[in-house]
ChimeraX commands (.cxc) that place a marker at each C-alpha (Angstrom):
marker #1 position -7.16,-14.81,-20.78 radius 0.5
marker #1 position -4.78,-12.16,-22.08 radius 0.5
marker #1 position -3.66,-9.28,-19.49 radius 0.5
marker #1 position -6.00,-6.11,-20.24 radius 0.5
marker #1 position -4.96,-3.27,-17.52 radius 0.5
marker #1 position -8.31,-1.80,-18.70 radius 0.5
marker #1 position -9.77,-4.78,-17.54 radius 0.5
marker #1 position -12.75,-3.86,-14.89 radius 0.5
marker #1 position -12.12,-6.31,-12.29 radius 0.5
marker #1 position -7.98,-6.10,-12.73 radius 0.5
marker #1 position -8.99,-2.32,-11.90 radius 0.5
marker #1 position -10.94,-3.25,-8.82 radius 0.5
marker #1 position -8.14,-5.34,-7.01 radius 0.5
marker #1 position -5.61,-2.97,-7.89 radius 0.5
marker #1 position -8.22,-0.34,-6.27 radius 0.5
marker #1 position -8.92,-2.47,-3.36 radius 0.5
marker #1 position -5.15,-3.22,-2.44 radius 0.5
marker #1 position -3.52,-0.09,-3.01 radius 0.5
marker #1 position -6.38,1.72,-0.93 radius 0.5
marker #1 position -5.97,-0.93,1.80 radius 0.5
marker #1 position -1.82,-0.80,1.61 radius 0.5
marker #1 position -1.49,2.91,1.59 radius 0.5
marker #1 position -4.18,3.50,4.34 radius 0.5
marker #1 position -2.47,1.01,6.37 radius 0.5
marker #1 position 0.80,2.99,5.66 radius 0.5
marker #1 position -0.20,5.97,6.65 radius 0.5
marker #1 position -1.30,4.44,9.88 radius 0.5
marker #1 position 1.78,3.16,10.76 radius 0.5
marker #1 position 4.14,5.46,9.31 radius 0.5
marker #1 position 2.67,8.59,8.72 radius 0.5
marker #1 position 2.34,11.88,11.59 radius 0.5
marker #1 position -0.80,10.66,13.65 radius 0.5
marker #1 position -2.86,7.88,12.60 radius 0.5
marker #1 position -6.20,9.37,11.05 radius 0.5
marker #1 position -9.38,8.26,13.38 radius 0.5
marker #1 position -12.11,5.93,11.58 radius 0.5
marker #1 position -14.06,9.24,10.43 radius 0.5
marker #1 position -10.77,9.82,8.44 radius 0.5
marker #1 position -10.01,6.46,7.48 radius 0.5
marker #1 position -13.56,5.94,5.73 radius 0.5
marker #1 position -13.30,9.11,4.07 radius 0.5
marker #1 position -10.10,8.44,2.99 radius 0.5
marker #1 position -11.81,5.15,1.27 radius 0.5
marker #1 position -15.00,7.67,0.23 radius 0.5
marker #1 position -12.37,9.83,-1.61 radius 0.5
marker #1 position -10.50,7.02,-3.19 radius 0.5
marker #1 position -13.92,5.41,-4.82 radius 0.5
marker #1 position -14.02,8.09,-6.41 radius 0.5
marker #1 position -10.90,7.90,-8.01 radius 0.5
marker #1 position -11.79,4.06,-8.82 radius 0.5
marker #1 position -15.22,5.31,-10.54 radius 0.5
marker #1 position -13.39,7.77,-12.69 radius 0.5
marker #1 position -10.92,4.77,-14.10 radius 0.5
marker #1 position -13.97,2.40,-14.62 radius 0.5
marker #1 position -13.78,0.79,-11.25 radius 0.5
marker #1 position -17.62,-0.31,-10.89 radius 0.5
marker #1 position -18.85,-0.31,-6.80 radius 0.5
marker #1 position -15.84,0.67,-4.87 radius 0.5
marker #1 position -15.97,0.24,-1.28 radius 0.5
marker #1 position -16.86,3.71,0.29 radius 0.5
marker #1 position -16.02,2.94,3.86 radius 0.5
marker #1 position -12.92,1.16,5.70 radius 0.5
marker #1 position -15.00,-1.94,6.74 radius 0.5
marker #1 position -16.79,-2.36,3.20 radius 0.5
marker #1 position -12.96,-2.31,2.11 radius 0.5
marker #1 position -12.08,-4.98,4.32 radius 0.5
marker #1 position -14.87,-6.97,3.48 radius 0.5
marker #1 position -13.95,-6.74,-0.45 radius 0.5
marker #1 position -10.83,-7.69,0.16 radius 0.5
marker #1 position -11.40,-10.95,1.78 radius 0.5
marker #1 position -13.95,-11.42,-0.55 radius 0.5
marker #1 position -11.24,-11.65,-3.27 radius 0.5
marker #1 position -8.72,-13.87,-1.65 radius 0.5
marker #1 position -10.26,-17.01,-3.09 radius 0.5
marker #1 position -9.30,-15.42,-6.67 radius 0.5
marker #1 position -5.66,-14.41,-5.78 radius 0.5
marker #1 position -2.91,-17.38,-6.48 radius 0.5
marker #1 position 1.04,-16.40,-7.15 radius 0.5
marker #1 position 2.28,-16.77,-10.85 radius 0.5
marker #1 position 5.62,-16.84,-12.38 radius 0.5
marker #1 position 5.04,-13.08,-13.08 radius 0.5
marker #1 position 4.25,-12.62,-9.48 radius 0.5
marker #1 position 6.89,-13.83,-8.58 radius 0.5
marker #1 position 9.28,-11.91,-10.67 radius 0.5
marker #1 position 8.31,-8.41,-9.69 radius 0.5
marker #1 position 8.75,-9.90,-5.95 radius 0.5
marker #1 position 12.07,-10.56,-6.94 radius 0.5
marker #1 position 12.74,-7.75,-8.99 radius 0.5
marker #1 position 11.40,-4.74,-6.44 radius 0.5
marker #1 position 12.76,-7.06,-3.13 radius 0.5
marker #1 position 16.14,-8.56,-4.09 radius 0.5
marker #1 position 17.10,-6.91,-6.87 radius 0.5
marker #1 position 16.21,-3.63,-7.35 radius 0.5
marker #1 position 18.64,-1.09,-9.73 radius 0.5
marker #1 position 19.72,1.30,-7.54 radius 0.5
marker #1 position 23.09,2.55,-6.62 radius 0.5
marker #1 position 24.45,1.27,-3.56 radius 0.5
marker #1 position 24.18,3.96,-1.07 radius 0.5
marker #1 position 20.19,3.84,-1.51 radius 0.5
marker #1 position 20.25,0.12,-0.85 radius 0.5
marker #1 position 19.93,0.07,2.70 radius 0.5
marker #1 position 17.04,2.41,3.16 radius 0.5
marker #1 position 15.26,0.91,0.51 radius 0.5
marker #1 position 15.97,-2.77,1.88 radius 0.5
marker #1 position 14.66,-1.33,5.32 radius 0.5
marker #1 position 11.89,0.42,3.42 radius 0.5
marker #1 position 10.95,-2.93,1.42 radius 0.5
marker #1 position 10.67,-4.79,4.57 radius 0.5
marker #1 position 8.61,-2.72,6.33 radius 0.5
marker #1 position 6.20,-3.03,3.43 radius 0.5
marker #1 position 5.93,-6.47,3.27 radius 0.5
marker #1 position 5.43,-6.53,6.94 radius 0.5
marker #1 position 2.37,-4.02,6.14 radius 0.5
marker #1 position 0.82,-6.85,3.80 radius 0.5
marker #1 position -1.43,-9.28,5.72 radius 0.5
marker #1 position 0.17,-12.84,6.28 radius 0.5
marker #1 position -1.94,-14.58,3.93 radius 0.5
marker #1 position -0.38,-12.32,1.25 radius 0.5
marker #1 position 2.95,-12.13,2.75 radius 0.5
marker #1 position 2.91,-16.03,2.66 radius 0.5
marker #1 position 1.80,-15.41,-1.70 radius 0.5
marker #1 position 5.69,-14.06,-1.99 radius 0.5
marker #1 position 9.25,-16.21,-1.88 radius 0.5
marker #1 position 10.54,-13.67,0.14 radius 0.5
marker #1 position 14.11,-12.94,-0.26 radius 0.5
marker #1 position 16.71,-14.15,2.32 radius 0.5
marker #1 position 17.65,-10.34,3.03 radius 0.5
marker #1 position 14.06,-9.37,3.67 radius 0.5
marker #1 position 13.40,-12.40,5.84 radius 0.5
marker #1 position 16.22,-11.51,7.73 radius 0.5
marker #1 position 15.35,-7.72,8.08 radius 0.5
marker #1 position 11.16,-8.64,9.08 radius 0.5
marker #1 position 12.19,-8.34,12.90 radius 0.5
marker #1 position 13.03,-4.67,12.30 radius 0.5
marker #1 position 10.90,-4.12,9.69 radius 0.5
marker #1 position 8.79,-1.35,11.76 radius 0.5
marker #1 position 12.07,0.37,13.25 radius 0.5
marker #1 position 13.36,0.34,10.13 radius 0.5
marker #1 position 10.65,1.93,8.12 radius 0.5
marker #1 position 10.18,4.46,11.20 radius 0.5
marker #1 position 13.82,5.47,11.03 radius 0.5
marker #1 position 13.43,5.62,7.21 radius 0.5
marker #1 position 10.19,7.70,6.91 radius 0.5
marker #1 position 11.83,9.93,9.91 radius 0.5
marker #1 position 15.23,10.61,7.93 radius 0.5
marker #1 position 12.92,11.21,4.50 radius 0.5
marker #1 position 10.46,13.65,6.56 radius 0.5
marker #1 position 13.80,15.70,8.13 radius 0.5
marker #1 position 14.96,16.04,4.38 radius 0.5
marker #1 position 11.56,17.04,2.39 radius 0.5
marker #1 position 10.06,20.12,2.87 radius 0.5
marker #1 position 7.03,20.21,5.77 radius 0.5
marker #1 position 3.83,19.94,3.21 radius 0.5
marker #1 position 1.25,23.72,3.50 radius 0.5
marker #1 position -1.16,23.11,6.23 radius 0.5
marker #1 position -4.36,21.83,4.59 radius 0.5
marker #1 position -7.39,24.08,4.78 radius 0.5
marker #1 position -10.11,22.89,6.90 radius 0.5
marker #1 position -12.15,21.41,3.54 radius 0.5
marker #1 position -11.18,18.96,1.70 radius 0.5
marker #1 position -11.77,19.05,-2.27 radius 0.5
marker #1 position -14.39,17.16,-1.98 radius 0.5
marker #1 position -16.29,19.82,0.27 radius 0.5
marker #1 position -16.36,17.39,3.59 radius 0.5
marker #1 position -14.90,18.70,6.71 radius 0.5
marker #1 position -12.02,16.53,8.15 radius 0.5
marker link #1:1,2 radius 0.2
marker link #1:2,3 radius 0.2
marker link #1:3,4 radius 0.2
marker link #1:4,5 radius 0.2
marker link #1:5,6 radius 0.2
marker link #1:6,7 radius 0.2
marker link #1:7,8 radius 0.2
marker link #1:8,9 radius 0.2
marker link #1:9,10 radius 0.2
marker link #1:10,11 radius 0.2
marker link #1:11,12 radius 0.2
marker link #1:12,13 radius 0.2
marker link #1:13,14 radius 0.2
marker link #1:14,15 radius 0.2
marker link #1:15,16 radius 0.2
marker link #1:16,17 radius 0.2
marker link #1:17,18 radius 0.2
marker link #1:18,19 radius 0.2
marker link #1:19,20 radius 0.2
marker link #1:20,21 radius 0.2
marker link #1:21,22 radius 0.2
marker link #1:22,23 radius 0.2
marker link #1:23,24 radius 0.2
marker link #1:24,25 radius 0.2
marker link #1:25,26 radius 0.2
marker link #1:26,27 radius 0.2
marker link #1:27,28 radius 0.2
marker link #1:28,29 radius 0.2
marker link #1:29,30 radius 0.2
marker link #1:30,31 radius 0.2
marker link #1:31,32 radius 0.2
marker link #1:32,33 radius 0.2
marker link #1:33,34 radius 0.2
marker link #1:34,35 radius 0.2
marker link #1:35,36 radius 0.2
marker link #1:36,37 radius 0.2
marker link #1:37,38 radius 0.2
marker link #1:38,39 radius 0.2
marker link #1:39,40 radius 0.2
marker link #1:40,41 radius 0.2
marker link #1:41,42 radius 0.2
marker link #1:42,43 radius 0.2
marker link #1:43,44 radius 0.2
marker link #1:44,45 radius 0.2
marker link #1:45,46 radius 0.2
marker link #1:46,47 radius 0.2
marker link #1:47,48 radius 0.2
marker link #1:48,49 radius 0.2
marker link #1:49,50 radius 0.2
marker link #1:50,51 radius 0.2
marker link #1:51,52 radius 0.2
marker link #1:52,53 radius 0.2
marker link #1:53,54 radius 0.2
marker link #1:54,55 radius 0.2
marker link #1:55,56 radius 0.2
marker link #1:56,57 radius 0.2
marker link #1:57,58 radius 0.2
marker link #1:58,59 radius 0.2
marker link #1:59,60 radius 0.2
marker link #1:60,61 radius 0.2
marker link #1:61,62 radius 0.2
marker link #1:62,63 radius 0.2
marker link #1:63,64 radius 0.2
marker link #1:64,65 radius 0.2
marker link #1:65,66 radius 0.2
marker link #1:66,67 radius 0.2
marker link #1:67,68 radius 0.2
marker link #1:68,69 radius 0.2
marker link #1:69,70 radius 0.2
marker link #1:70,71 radius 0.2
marker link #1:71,72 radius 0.2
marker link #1:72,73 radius 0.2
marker link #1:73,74 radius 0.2
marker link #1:74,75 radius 0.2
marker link #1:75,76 radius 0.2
marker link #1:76,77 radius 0.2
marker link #1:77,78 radius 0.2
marker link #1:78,79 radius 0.2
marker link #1:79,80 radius 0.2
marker link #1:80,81 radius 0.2
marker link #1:81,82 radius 0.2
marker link #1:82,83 radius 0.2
marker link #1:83,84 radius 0.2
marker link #1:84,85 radius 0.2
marker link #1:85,86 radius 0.2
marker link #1:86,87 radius 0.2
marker link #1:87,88 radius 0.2
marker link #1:88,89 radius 0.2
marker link #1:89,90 radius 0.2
marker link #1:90,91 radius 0.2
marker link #1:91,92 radius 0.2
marker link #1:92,93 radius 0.2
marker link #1:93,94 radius 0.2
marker link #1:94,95 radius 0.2
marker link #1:95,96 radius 0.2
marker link #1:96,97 radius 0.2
marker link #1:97,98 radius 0.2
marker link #1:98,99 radius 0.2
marker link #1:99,100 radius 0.2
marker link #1:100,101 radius 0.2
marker link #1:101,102 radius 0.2
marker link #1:102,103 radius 0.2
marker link #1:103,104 radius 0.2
marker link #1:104,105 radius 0.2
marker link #1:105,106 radius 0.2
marker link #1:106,107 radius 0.2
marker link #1:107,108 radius 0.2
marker link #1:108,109 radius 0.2
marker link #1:109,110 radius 0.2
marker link #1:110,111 radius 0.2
marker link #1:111,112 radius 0.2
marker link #1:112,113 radius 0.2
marker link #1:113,114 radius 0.2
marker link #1:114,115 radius 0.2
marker link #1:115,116 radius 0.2
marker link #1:116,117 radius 0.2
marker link #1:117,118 radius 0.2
marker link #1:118,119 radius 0.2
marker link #1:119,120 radius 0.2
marker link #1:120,121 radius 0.2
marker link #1:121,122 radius 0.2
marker link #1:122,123 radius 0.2
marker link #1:123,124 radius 0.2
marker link #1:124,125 radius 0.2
marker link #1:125,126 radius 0.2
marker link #1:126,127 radius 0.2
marker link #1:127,128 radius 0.2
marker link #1:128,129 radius 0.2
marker link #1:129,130 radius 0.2
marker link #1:130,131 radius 0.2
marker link #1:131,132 radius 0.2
marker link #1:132,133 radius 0.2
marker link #1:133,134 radius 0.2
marker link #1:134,135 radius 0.2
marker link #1:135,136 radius 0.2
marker link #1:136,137 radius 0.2
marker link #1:137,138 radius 0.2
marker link #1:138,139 radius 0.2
marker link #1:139,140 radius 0.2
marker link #1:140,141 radius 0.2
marker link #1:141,142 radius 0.2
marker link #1:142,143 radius 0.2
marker link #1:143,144 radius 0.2
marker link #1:144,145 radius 0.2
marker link #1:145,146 radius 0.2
marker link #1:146,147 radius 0.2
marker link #1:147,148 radius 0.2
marker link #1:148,149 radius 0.2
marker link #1:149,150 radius 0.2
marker link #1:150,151 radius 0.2
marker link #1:151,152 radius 0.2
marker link #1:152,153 radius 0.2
marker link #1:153,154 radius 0.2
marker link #1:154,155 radius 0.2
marker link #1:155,156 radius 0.2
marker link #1:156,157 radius 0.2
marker link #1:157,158 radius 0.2
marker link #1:158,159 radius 0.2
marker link #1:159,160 radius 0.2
marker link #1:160,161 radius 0.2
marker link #1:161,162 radius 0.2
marker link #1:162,163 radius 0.2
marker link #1:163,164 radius 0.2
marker link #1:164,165 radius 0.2
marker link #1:165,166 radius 0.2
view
């Protein structure tokens, strides 16, 4: 079947993992960790997003998330294009050298984000192997020295644009 990015259920993994992998992010990397009332309407807000792009029955909470997600793995194999990005974004990546390091301590602590059964998907480049063990410290160091160089974000008023209260 030929790749269609419009493609409804393409659209619903690429929902259902970047929703899981950036709310797992932000738990591990970002100020505080949000509390489950935040989490699911973190997921609440993102369905929304998903509906507008043709997603059809996003997960609304953090636990129907979950659930989707294993309810994909069955579907999910590596491929020869797979595996290309993985090299591409991991061992390769074009940037000039002095980013290198942060982004090799950056990469790792995302693949340590991914759950094992999808960290096991990728041939995981010797340099990213190696940096795993300080994959967290890494990507806390990182997100630390990115935070003291970007301006503080306004303070958020108390209502979201969706109307709810956080």
């Amino acid at each position: 079947m030929p790749y269609r990015a419009s493609d409804p259920a393409l659209l619903a993994w690429v929902h259902l993992a970047e929703t899981s992998c950036f709310l797992r992010a932000y738990q591990e990397y970002g100020r505080a960790p949000l509390t489950a009332a935040r989490r699911d309407a973190y997921v609440e807000d993102m369905a929304s997003v998903a509906r507008r792009l043709g997603v059809p029955g996003p997960p609304v909470t953090e636990a129907a998330l979950a659930e989707a997600l294993d309810g994909r793995r069955p579907e999910l194999a590596a491929t020869e294009e797979s595996a290309a990005t993985a090299h591409y974004l991991l061992a390769a990546p074009p940037l000039p050298w002095p980013a290198r390091v942060p982004y090799a301590l950056l990469a790792a602590a995302a693949v340590d984000l991914l759950p094992s059964w999808a960290r096991d998907f990728l041939a995981l480049p010797v340099g990213v192997r190696l940096l795993l063990p300080f994959a967290r410290r890494g990507g806390l160091v990182v997100t630390a020295l990115i935070r003291w160089v970007m301006p503080r974000p306004p303070a958020r008023t108390a209502t979201s644009a969706s109307g709810r209260d956080r």
